[in-house]
C-alpha positions in Angstrom: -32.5 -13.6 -31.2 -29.2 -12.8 -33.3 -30.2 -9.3 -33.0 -30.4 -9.6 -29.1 -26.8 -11.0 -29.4 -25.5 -8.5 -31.4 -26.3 -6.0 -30.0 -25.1 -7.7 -26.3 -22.0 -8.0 -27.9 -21.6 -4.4 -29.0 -22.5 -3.5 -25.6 -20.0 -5.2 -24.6 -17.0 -4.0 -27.0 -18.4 -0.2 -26.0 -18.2 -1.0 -22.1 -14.5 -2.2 -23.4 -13.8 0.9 -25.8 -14.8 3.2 -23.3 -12.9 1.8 -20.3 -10.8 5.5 -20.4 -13.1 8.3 -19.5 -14.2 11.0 -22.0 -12.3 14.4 -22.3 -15.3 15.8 -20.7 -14.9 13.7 -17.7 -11.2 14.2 -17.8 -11.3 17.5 -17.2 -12.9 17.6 -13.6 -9.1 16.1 -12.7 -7.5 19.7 -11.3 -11.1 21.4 -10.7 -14.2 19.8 -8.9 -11.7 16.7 -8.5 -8.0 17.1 -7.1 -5.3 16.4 -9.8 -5.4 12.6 -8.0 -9.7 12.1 -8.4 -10.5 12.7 -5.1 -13.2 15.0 -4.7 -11.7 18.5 -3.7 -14.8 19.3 -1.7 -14.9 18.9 2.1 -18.0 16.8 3.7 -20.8 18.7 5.0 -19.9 19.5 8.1 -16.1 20.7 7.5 -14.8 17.3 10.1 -13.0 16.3 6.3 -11.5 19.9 4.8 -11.8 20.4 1.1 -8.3 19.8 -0.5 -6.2 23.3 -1.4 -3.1 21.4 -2.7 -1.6 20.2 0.2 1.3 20.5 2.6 4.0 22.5 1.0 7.5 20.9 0.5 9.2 22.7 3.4 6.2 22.1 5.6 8.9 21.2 8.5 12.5 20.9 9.3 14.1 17.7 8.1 17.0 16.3 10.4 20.6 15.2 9.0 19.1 11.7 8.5 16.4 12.4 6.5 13.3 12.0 9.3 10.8 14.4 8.5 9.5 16.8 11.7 5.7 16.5 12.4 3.8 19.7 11.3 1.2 18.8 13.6 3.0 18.0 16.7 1.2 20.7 19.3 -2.3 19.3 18.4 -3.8 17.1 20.5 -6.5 14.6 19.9 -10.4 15.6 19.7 -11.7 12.5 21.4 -10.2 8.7 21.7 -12.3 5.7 21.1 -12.0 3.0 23.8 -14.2 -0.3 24.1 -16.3 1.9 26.0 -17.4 4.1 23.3 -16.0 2.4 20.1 -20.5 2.2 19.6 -20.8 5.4 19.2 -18.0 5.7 16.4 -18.7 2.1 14.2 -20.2 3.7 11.7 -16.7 5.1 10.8 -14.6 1.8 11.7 -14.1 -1.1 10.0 -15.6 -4.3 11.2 -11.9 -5.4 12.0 -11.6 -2.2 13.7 -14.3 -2.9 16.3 -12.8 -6.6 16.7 -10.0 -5.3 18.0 -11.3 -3.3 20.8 -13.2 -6.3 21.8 -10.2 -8.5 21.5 -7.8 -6.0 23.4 -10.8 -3.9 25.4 -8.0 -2.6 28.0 -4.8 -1.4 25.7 -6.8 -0.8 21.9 -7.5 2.6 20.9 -8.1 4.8 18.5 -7.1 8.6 19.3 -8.7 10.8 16.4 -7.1 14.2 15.4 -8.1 17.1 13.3 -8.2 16.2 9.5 -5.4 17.4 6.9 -5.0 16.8 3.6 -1.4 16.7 3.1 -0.7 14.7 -0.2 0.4 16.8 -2.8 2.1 15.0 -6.0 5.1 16.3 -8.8 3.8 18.6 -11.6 4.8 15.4 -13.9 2.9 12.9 -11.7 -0.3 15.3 -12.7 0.5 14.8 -16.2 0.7 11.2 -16.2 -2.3 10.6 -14.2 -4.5 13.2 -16.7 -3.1 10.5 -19.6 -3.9 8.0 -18.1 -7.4 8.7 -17.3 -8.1 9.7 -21.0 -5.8 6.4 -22.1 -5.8 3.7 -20.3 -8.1 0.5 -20.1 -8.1 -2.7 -18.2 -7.7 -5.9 -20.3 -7.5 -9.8 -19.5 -10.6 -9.8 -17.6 -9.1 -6.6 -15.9 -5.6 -8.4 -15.0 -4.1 -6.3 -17.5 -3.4 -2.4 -18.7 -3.8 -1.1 -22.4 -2.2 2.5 -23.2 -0.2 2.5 -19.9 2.9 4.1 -21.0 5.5 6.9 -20.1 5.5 7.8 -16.5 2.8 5.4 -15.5 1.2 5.9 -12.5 -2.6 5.9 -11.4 -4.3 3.9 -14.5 -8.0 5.1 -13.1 -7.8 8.2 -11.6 -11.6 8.2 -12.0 -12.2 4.4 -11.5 -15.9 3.1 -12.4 -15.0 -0.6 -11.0 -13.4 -2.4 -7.6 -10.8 -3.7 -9.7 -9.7 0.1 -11.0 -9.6 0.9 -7.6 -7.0 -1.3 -6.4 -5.4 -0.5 -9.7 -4.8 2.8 -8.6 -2.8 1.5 -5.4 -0.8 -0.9 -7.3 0.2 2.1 -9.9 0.3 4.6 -7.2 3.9 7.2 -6.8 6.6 5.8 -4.7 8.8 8.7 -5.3 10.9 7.3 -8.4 13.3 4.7 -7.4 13.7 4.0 -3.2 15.8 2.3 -1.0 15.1 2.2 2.5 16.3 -0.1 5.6 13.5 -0.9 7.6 12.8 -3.5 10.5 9.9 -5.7 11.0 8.4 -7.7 14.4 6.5 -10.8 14.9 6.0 -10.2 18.9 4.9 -13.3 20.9 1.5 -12.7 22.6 3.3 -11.3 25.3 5.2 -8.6 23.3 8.3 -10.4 23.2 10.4 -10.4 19.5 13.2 -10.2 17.5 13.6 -7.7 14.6 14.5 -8.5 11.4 16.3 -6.1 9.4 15.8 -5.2 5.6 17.8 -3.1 2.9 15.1 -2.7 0.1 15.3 -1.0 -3.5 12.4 0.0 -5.5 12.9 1.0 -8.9 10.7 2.1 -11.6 12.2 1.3 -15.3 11.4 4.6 -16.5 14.2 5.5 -14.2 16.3 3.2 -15.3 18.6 4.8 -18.2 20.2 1.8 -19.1 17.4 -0.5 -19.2 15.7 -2.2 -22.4 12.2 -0.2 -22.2 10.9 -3.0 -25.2 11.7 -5.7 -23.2 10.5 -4.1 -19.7 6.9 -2.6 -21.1 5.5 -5.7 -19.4 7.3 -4.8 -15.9 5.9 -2.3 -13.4 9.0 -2.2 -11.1 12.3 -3.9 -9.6 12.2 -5.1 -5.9 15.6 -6.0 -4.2 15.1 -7.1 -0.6 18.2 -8.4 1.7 18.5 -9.4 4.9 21.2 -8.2 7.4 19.5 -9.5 10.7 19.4 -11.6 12.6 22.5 -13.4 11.9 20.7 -16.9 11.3 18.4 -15.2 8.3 21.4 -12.3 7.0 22.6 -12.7 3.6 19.4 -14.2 2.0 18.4 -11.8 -1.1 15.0 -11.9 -2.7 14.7 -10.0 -6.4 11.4 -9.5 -8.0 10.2 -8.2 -11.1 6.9 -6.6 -10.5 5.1 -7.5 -14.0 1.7 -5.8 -14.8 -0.3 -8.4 -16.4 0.6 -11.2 -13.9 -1.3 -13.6 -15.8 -0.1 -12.8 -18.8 3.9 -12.7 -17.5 3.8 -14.0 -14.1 5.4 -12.2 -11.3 9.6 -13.2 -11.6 11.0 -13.9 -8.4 14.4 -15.3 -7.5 16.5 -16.1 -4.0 19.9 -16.3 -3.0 19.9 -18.5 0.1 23.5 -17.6 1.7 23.9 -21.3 3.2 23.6 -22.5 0.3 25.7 -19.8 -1.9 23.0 -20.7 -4.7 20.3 -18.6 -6.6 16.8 -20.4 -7.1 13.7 -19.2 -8.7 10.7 -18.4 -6.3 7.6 -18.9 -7.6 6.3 -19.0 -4.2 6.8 -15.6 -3.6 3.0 -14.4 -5.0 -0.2 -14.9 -4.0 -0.4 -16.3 -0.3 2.7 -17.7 -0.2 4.3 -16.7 3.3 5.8 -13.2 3.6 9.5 -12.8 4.0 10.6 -14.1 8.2 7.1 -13.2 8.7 6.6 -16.6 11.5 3.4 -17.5 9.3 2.0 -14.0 9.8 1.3 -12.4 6.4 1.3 -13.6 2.9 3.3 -12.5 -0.1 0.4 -9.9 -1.5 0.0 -8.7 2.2 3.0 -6.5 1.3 2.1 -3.1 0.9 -0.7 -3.9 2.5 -2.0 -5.4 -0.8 0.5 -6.4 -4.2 0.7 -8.4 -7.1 -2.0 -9.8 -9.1 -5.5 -8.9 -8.8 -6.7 -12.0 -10.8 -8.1 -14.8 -7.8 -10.8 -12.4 -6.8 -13.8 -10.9 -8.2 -13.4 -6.8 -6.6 -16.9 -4.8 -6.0 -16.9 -1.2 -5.6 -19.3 -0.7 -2.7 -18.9 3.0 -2.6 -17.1 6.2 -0.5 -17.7 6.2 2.9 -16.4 8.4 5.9 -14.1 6.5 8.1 -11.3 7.1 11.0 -8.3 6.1 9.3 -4.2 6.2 10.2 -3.2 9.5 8.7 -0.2 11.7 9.2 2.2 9.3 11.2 4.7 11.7 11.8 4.9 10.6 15.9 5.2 7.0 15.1 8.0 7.5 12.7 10.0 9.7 15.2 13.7 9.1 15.3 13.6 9.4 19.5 11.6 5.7 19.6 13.0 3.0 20.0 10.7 -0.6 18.4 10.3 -1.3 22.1 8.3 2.0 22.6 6.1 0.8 19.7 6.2 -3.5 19.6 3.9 -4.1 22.5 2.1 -7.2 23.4 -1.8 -7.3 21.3 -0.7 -4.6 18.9 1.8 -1.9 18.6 1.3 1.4 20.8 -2.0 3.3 19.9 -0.9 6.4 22.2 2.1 7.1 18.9 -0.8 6.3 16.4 -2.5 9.5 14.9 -5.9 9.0 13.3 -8.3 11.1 10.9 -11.3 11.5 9.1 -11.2 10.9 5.6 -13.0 9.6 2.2 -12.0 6.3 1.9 -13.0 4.1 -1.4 -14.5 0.2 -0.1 -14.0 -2.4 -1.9 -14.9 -6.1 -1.5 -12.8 -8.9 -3.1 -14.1 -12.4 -3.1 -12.2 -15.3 -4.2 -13.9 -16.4 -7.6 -15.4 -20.1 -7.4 -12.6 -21.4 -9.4 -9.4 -19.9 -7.6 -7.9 -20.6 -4.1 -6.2 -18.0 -1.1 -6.1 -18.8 2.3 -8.3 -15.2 2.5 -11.4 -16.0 0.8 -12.9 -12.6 1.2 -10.8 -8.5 1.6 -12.6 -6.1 2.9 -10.3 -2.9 1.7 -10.5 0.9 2.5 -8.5 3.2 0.1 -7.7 6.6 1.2 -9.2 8.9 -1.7 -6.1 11.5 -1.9 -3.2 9.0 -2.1 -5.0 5.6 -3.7 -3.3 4.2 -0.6 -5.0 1.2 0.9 -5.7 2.0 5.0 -7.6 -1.1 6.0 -8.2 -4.4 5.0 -10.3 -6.8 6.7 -9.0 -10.6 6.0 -11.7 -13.2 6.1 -10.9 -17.4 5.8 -13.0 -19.9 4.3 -15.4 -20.1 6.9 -16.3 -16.9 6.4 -14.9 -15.2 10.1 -12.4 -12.3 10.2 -9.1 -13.6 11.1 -6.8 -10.6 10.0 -6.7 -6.8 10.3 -4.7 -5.1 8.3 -4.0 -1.1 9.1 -1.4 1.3 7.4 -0.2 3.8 8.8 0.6 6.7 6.4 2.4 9.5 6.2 3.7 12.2 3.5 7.3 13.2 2.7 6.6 16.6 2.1 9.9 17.3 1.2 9.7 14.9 -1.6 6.0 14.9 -2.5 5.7 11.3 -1.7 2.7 9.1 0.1 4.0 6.4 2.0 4.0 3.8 5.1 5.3 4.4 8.4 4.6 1.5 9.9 2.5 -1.7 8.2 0.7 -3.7 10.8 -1.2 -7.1 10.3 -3.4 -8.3 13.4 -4.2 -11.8 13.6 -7.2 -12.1 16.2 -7.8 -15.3 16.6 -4.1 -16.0 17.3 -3.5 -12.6 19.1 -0.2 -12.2 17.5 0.4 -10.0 14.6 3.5 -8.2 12.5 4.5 -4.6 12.5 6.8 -4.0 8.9 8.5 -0.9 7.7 9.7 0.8 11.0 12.7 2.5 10.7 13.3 4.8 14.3 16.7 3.3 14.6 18.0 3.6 11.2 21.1 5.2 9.9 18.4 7.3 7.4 14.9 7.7 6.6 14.1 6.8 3.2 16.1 7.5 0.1 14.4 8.9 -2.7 15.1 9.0 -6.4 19.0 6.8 -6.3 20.6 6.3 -9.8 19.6 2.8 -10.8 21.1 0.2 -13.5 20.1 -2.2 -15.0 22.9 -4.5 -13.7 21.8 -4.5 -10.2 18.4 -6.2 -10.5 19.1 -9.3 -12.8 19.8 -12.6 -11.0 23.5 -12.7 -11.6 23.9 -9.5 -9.2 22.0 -11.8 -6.4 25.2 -13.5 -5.1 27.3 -10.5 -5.0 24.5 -9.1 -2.6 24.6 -11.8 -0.1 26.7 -11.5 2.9 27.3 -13.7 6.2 
């Protein structure tokens, strides 16, 4: 019997030891695997392409505000899915992609395009994701990273677990530090809304010169988020620090409410905890379609699959829209959406037995060449899918950057839903890589952010 148990507990410390793969296995990053993990190959048929690095950075023109012109734009779908043929194509849908066309059977479709594989990452972003894969190892029941240092991005580029799969969208590239205005809608079931404005910063604290990197090694990023509209909600200011091990350190969080010219702590800004203005619509780690700690749920790799997933959203980001072209009652416009075939990772998180979340099961789908999460399927306690979650991607050649166009969140029991992240009537498209300091993201710079 003691021999049993210690050997089980040697398995156990080897399972631990060898959480970062062998040089052996490192090596396929760059040759039967893309420099990312995805597998360069195409599928059988040639309907997914094999990856041959990408979209180069001058793939198209780029306009005086910084919106990106779509390299595709003379192709034209191969086929749309309606309700009257969605059976045909569920194989390739989500199960919260097939709700939809039976709660919306006359507007919902999905228009599918030729496939591209566009993402394409910095020379340095290689470098730190082949370290990482040799170095780094989950810890804390997998809440935590060991050995993530230096540029740190992609801690499992070849993941052997659920949980190193969402990992890898939680660590993934946003370009360095960003800053971007965006707007977000809550439409009424008949369409009707009013959009909410937001200046956000994103900054990394390798990118931060000034910054203590002893007393950050515990801190993924700096969030800054400030709203200018409407006039009842402009002036509040939310700051986050993004911490790795959130059970370790939780998540920090602070808000400067500008009626009451005071800065309070947040700890209600994690977990479900309402979104930002979202009218009840999304929770705090609906943000990015998923964010913050992975800890309340037990994640199961189910496998790769084939799906159709939003890809190469260069129409829905064009600076000619206007948020009414795309904020339409049910759902935003599916004739500006743009969908492909790609590898997708699935992924199943269930809330463990002893934790709560108003979603007690995520069904998520994360594209293979940018560790970007496309779908999510929300389920509640009862066990029914209540929200569909669908990002809409695109990539900033010009940068080398993966990235949202448009986040949208379907509630289908309600019928309502939120669209975040559009931008068509901005002053500028995002702004990558802004000089950051430390300064700007400690609670004290809250009040000087406000404004009425």
């Amino acid at each position: 019997m003691r021999k049993t148990i210690a050997v089980l507990a040697l398995s156990l410390l080897a399972s631990h030891v060898m959480a970062a793969v062998s040089p052996e296995e490192a090596a396929k990053l760059g040759t039967t695997l893309t420099p990312v993990g995805a597998e360069k190959a195409g599928n059988a048929d040639g309907s997914i392409p094999a990856w041959t690095g990408g979209i180069p950075k001058n793939a198209g023109a780029v306009d005086s505000k910084g919106f990106l012109a779509d390299p595709f734009a003379n192709e034209k779908p191969l086929f749309v899915i309606t309700a009257a043929t969605v059976d045909k194509y569920k194989e390739k849908l989500s199960d919260g992609q097939v709700a939809m066309f039976k709660r919306y059977p006359e507007t919902y479709k999905i228009p599918v395009y030729p496939s591209h594989r566009t993402v394409n990452l910095p020379p340095d972003i290689y470098e730190s994701i082949k370290r990482s894969a040799l170095n780094v190892k989950t810890i804390n029941d997998g809440n935590g990273l060991e050995n993530f240092t230096g540029n740190r991005y992609y801690a499992f580029p070849i993941p052997k677990n659920g949980v190193e799969v969402l990992w890898n969208h939680i660590t993934r590239y946003h370009g360095g530090n960003l800053r971007r205005i965006i707007t977000q809608a809550t439409p009424q079931t008949n369409g009707s809304y009013t959009p909410i404005r937001f200046e956000e910063e994103v900054a990394v604290p390798q990118a931060i010169p000034d910054i203590d990197q002893a007393k950050a090694a515990n801190v993924l990023s700096y969030f800054k988020q400030s709203v200018t509209a409407p006039a009842r909600l402009a002036g509040n200011v939310l700051l986050v620090h993004e911490t790795l091990d959130q059970v370790k350190e939780p998540r920090l969080a602070w808000i400067y409410n500008a009626g009451q010219r005071r800065v309070r702590r947040a700890p209600q800004v994690s977990y479900d905890g309402p979104g930002t203005a979202s009218d009840g619509l999304r929770t705090t780690d609906n943000f990015d379609m998923f964010s913050g700690a992975p800890d309340r749920y037990d994640w199961k790799l189910v496998g790769k699959k084939e799906m159709y997933i939003p890809y190469n959203s260069y129409k829905l980001d064009s600076p000619s829209l206007k948020y009414d072209d795309i904020i339409k009652a049910g759902h935003i416009n599916q004739d500006l959406t743009r969908y492909e075939l790609h590898r997708v990772w699935e992924v199943v998180g269930t809330v463990k037995p002893s934790e709560r979340h108003i979603y007690a099961k995520r069904h998520m789908y994360i594209d293979e060449d940018s560790w970007q999460v496309a779908l999510v399927d929300h389920y509640d306690g009862r066990g029914q899918l209540w929200r569909v979650a669908e990002g809409h991607a695109q990539f900033y050649y010009d940068h080398q950057v993966p990235a949202y166009t448009v986040e949208t969140l379907y509630d289908i029991i309600a019928g309502r839903y939120i669209a975040l992240g559009m931008k068509n009537e901005e002053k500028s498209s995002f702004v990558f890589g802004f000089a950051a300091k430390a300064a700007d993201y400690t609670p004290a710079a809250l009040r000087a952010e406000g404004v009425r």
